[in-house]
C-alpha positions as CSV (number, residue, x, y, z in Angstrom):
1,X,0.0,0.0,0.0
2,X,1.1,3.4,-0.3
3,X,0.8,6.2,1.8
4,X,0.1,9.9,-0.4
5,X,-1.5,10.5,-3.7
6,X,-0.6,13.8,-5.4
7,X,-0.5,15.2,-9.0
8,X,-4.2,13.7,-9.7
9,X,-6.0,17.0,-9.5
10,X,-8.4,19.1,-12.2
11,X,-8.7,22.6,-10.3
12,X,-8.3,24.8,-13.2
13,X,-9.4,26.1,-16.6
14,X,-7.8,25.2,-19.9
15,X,-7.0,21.5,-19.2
16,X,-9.5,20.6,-22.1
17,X,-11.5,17.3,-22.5
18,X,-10.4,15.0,-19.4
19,X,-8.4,12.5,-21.7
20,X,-9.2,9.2,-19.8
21,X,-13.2,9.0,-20.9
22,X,-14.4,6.0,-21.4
23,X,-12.1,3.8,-19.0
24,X,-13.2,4.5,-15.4
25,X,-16.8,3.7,-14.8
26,X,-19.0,3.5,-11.5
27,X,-19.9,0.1,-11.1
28,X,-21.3,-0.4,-7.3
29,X,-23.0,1.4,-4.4
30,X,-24.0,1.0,-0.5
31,X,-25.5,3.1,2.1
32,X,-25.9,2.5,5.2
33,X,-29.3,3.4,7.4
34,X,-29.2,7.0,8.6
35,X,-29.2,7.7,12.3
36,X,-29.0,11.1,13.8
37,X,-26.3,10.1,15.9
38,X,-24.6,6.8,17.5
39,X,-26.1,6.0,20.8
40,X,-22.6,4.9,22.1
41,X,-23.8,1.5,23.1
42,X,-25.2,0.0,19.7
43,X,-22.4,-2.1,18.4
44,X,-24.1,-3.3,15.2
45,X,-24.7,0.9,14.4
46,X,-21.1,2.3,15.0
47,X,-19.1,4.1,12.0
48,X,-17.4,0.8,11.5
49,X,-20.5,-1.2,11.4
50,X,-21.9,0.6,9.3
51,X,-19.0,0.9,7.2
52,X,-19.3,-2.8,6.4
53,X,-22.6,-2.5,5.7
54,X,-22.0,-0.4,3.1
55,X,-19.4,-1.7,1.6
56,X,-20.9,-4.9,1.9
57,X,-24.1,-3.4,-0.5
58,X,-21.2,-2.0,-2.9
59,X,-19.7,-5.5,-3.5
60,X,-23.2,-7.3,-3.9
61,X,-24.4,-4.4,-6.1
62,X,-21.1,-4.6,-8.3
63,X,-21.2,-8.8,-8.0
64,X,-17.7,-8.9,-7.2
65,X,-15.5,-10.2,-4.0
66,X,-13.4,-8.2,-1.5
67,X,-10.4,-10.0,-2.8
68,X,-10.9,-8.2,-6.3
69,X,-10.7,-5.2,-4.4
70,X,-7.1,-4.0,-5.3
71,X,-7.6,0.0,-4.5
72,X,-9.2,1.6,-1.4
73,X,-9.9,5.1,-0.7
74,X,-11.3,5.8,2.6
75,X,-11.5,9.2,4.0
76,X,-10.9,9.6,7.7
77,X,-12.5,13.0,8.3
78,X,-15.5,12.8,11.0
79,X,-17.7,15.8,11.8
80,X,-16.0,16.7,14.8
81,X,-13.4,19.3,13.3
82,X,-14.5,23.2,12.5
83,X,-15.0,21.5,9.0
84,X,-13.0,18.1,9.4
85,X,-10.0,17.6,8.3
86,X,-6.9,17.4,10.9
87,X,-8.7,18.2,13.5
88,X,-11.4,15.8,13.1
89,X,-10.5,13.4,15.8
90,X,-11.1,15.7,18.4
91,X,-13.1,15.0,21.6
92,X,-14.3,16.9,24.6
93,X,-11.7,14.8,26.6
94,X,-9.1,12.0,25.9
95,X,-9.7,9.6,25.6
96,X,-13.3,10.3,24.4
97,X,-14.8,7.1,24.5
98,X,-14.8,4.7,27.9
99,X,-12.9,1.1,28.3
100,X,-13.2,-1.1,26.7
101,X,-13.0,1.2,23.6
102,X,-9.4,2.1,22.7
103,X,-9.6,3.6,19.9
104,X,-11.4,5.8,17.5
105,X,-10.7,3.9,14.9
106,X,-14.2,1.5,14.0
107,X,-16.1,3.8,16.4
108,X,-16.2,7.7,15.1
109,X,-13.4,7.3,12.0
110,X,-12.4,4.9,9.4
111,X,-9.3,4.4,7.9
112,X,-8.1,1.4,5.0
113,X,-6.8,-0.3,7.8
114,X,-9.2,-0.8,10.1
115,X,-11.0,-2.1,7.5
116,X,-8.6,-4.5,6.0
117,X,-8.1,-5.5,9.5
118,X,-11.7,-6.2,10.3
119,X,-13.7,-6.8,7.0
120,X,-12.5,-10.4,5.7
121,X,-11.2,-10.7,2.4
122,X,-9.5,-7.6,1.4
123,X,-6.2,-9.6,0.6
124,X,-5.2,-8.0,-2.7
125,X,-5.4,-3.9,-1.9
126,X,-2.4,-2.6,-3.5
127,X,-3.0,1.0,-3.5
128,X,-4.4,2.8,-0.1
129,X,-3.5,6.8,0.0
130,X,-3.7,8.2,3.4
131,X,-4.5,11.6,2.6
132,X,-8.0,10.8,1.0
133,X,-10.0,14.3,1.0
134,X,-13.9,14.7,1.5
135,X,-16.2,13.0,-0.8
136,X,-16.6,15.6,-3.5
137,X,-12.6,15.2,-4.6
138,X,-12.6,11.7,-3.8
139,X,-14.7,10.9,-5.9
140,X,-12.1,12.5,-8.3
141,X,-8.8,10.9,-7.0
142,X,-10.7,7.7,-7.0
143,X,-11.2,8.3,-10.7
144,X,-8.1,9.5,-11.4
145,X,-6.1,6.5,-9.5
146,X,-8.3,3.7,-11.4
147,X,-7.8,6.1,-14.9
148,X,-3.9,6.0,-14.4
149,X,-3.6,2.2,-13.6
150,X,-2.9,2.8,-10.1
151,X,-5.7,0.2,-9.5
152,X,-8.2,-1.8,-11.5
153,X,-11.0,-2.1,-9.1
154,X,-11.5,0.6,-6.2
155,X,-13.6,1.2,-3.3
156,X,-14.0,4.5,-2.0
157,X,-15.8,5.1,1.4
158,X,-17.1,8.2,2.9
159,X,-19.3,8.6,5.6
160,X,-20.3,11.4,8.0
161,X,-20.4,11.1,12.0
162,X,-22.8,13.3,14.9
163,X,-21.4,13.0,18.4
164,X,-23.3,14.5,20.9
165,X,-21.3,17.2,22.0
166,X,-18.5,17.2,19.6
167,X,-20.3,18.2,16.0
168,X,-17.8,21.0,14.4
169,X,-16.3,21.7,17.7
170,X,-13.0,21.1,17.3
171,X,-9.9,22.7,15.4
172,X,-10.4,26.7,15.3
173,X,-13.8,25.9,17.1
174,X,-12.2,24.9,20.2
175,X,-10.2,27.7,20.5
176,X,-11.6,30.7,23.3
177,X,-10.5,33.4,20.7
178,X,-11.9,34.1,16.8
179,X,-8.4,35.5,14.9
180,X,-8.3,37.3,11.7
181,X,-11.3,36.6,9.0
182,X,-13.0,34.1,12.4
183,X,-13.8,37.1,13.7
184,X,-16.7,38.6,11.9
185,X,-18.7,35.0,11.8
186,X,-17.4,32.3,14.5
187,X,-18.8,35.0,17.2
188,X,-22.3,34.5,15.6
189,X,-22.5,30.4,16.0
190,X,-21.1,30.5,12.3
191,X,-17.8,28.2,12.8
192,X,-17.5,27.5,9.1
193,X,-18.7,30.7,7.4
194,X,-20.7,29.8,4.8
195,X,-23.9,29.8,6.7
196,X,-23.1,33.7,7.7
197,X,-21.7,34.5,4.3
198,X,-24.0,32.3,1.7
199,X,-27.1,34.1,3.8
200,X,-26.0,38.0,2.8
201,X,-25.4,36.9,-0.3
202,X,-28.8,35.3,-1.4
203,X,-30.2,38.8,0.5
204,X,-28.1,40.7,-2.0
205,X,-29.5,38.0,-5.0
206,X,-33.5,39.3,-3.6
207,X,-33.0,42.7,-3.5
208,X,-31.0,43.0,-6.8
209,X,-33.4,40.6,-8.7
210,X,-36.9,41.8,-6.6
211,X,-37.4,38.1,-5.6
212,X,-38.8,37.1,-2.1
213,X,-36.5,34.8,0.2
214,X,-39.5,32.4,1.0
215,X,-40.9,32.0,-2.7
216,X,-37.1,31.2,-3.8
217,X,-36.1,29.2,-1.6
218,X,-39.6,26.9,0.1
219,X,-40.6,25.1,-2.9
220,X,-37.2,23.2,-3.9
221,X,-37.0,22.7,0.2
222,X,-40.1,21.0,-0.1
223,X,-39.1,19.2,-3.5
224,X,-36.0,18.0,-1.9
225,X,-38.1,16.3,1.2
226,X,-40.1,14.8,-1.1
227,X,-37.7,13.5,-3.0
228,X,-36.0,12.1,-0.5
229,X,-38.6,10.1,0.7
230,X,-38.0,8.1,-2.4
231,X,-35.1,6.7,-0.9
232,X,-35.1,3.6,1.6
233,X,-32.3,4.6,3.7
234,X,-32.9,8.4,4.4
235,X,-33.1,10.0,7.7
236,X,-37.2,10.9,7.1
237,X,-37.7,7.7,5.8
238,X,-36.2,5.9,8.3
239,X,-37.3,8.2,11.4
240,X,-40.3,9.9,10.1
241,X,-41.2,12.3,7.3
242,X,-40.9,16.0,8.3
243,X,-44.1,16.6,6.1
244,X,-42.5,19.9,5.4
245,X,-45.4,22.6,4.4
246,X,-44.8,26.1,2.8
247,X,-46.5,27.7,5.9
248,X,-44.1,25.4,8.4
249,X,-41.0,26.6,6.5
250,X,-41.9,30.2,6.8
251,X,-42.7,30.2,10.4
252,X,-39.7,28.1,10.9
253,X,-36.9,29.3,13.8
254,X,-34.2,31.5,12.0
255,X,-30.4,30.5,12.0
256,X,-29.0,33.5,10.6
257,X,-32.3,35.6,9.2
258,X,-33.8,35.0,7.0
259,X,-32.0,31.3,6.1
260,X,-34.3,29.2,8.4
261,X,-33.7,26.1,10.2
262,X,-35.3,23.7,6.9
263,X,-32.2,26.0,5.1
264,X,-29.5,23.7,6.5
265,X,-29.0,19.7,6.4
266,X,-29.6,17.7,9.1
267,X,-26.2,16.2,10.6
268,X,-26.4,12.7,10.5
269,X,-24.3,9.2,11.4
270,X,-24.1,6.8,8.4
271,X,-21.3,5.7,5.5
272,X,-21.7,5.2,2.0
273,X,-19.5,3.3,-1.0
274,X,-18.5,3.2,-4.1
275,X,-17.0,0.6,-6.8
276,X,-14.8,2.0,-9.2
277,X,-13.3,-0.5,-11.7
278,X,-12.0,0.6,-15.4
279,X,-13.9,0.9,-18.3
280,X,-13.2,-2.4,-19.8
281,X,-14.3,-4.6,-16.8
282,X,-17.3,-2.6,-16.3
283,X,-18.8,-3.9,-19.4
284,X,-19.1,-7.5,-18.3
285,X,-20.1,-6.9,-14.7
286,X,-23.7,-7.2,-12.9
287,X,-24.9,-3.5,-13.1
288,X,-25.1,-1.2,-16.2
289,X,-22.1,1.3,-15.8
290,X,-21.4,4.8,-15.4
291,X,-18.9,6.1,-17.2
292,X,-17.1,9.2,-16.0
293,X,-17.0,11.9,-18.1
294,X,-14.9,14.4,-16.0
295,X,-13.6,15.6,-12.2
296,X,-12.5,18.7,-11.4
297,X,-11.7,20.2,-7.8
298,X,-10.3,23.2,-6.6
299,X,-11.9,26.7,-6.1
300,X,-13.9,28.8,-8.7
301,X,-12.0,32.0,-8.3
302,X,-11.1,33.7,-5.2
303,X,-12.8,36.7,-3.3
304,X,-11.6,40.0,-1.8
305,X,-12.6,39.6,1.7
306,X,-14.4,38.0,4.4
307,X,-17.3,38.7,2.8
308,X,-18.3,37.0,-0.3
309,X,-20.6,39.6,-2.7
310,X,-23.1,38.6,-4.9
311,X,-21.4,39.1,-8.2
312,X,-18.1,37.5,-6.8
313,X,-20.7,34.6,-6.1
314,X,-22.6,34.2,-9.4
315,X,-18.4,34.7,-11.0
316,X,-17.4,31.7,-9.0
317,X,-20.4,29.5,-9.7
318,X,-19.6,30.6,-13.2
319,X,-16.1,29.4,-13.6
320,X,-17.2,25.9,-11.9
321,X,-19.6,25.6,-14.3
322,X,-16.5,26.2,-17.1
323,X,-14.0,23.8,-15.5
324,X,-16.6,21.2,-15.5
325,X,-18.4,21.7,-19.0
326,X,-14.8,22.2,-20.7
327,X,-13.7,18.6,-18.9
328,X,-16.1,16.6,-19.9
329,X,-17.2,18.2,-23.3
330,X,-21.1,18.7,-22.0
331,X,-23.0,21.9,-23.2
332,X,-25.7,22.7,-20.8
333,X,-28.3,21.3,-22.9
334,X,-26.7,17.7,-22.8
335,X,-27.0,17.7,-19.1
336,X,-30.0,15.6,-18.0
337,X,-29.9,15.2,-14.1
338,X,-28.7,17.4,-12.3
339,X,-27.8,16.9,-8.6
340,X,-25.4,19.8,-6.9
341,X,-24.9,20.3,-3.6
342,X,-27.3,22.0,-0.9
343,X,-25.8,21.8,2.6
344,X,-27.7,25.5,2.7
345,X,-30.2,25.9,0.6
346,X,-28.8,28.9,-0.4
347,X,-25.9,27.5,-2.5
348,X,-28.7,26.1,-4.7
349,X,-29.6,29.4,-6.7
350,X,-26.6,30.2,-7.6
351,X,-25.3,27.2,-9.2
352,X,-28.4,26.2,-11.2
353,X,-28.0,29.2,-12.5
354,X,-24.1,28.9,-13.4
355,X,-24.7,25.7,-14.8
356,X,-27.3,26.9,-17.1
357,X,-29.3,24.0,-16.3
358,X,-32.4,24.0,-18.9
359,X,-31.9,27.4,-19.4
360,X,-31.9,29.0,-16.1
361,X,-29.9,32.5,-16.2
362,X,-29.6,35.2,-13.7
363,X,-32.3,35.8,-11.5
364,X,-34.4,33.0,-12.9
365,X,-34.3,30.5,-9.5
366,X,-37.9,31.4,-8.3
367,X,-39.7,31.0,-11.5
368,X,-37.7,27.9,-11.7
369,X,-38.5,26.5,-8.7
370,X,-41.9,27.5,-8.5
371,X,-42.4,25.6,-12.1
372,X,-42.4,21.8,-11.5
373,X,-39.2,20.6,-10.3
374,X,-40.7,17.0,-9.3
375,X,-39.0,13.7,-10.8
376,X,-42.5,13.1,-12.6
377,X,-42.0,16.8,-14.8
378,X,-40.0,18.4,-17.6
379,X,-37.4,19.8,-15.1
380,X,-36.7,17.3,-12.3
381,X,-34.0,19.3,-10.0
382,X,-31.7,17.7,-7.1
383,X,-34.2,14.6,-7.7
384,X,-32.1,12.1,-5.0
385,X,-33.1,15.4,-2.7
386,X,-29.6,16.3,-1.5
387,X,-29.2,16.5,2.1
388,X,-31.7,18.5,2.5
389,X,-34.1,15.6,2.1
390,X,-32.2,12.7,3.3
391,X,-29.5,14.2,5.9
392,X,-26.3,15.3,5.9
393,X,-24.9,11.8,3.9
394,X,-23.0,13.7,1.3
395,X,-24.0,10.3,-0.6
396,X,-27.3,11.4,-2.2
397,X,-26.7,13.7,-5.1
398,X,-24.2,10.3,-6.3
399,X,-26.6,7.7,-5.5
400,X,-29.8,9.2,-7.0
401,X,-27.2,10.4,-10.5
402,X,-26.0,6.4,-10.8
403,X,-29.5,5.3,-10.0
404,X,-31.5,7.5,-12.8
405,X,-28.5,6.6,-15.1
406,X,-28.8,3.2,-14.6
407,X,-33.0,3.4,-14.9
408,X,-33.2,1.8,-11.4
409,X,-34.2,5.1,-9.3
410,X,-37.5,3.8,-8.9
411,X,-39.9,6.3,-8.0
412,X,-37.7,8.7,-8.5
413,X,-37.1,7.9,-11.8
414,X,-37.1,10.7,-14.5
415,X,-39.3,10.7,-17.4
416,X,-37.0,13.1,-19.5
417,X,-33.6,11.3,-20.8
418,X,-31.2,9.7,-18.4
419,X,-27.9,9.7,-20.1
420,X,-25.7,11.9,-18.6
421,X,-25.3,13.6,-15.2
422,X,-24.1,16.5,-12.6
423,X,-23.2,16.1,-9.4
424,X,-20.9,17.4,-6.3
425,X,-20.4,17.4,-2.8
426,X,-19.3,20.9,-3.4
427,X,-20.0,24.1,-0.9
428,X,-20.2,27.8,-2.0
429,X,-17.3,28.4,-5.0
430,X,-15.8,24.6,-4.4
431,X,-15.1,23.1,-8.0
432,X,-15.7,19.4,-6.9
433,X,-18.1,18.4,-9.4
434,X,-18.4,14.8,-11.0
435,X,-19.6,14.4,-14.9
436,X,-21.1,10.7,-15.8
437,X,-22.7,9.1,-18.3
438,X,-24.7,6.3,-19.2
439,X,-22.8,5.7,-22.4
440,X,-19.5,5.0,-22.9
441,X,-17.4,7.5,-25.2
């Protein structure tokens, strides 16, 4: 195994057509159930349990074995850090859990490892980086590594943890004092940033476009619950529907006003995996695969201050929309589902709109999204309903894109074409977008 990966990245413009189309394709995927949090005592629903779960589901769906299984991607983050990361194994003391637990490891994080060690049959993993990022460039480096022969059949796992009293509360969050740029949001409960900055930013988006906040942002709220039910393994599916009405999101209680509490995802505890394998084996395996068109990561652009504007916003959404298009030779009109990310709702507007996604321009999100946006219509938007509608997973906007590709999404399933797809795991100007398709170039 090794221990770093570097040099696989797409963060930029002018790097043209990705030139490995046609020989990575998605082959497999698991989820685990979706709890809000681990009760500390349920053996069977820790991080690592459900790990294996997951990757279990990946294997069956792919009909291959663990020993086949020559790549492995884990990423080791957990929700404790100010936005994971190194600081993700922090705890409010140390060391956090009780004997007999003596480790993290199987309990809040995962690592290639701990699996190896504890999943049987994982014999043959050649290639294991250590420094595997967050889901949305994973799923890059994962296609990258399998592209450049680094390994014929991958597995990538990603899952996201909610400790009670540890969510996003270590790194800079543990600190007493809020230094440089920390200062004008950590002080307002806003550790990350983007809930205080993506909020002034859709206000600036109403005023300069004459749109209300609740009539942009309630129906694909409520869209994205719905859509979300769809799936099996959601948080509302599995613990209740929220039943999520217009007049309830209004009167919801405010974060940071006006973004509401239905604004942000749910923090959950599950894991989810993938099956990379290249494009020749995918042909003559059990599932229909998904060919990957393009991956790009990085930043679209950069801004001048703690305070991202409007127009720096609708730029940066821009120049994703760019890196992606240019990568995987799409036009906005080839796209058929599209499924970016929506931690905040807010981030939503904006990138429909740099995407161009069946014609959406500036200022056109609230006719948009009070049009029909269901899976059943003409323009069926985040239809594996994001986090919003299934909890913070991360997994969903991948799931539902392979699902709908394949023709398996079930009720969710589109009735426009199902050929190629969007998706990301990608907040505010992040350029981790993924670009798949059905058909192999």
């Amino acid at each position: 195994m090794t221990t770093e990966y570097t040099g696989w990245t797409r963060n930029k413009e002018g790097l043209g057509l990705w030139p490995h189309q046609g020989k990575v394709a998605i082959v497999g995927w698991g989820q685990s159930d979706v709890d809000r949090r681990w009760d500390g005592v349920s053996m069977d629903k820790t991080y690592g349990a459900y790990g294996m779960k997951a990757i279990q589901q990946a294997l069956d769906d792919a009909g291959v074995k663990a020993e086949d299984v020559d790549g492995m991607f884990v990423c080791p983050e957990t929700g404790a850090g100010a936005t994971g990361g190194a600081s993700a194994d922090w705890g409010p003391s140390r060391p956090y859990f009780e004997p007999p637990y003596d480790s993290e490891w199987g309990l809040s994080r995962l690592n290639a490892k701990w699996i190896i060690d504890n999943m049987p049959g994982f014999t043959n993993v050649k290639f294991a980086p250590d420094n595997v990022p967050a889901i949305g460039e994973q799923m890059g480096m994962v296609s990258q590594a399998v592209a450049e022969g680094k390994c014929q059949t991958a597995l990538l796992v990603y899952g996201m943890n909610n400790f009670e009293g540890r969510y996003r509360h270590g790194g800079d969050n543990a600190s007493d004092f809020a230094p440089g740029p920390r200062q004008w949001s950590a002080p307002w409960s806003s550790g990350d940033g983007l809930q205080l900055t993506g909020a002034i930013t859709i206000q600036q988006y109403c005023a300069r476009y004459g749109v209300n906040w609740d009539e942009l942002m309630a129906p694909v709220i409520i869209n994205e619950h719905r859509n979300g039910l769809m799936h099996d393994w959601g948080f509302y599916s599995l613990h209740g529907a929220s039943g999520l009405t217009y007049e309830d999101y209004a009167n919801a209680r405010p974060v940071l006003w006006p973004c509401r509490i239905w604004d942000c995802d749910r923090p959950t505890n599950g894991v989810g995996a993938f099956l990379f394998t290249t494009g020749d084996r995918a042909k003559d395996m059990k599932q229909k695969p998904v060919y990957v068109l393009n991956h790009n990561g990085g930043q679209g652009g950069s801004v001048r201050s703690s305070q991202e504007t409007l127009d720096e916003s609708e730029a940066g959404r821009a120049m994703v929309a760019r890196m992606a298009y240019e990568g995987s030779g799409l036009r906005p009109e080839d796209v058929d589902i599209f499924n970016p990310y929506d931690g905040y709702s807010f981030f939503l507007p904006l990138t429909l709109e740099g995407f161009g996604w069946h014609g959406v321009g500036k200022g056109d999100s609230k006719d948009f999204f009070n049009g029909d946006i269901s899976v059943e219509g003409p323009h069926p938007f985040t239809s594996g309903g994001g986090n919003l509608g299934v909890g913070r997973t991360r997994t969903a906007m991948y799931i539902d894109s392979i699902q709908q590709l394949r023709g398996t999404a079930g009720k969710r399933q589109v009735n426009i074409k199902a050929e190629t797809a969007i998706c990301a795991f990608a907040p505010a100007r992040s350029a981790a977008y993924m670009c798949l398709s059905s058909v192999k170039p």
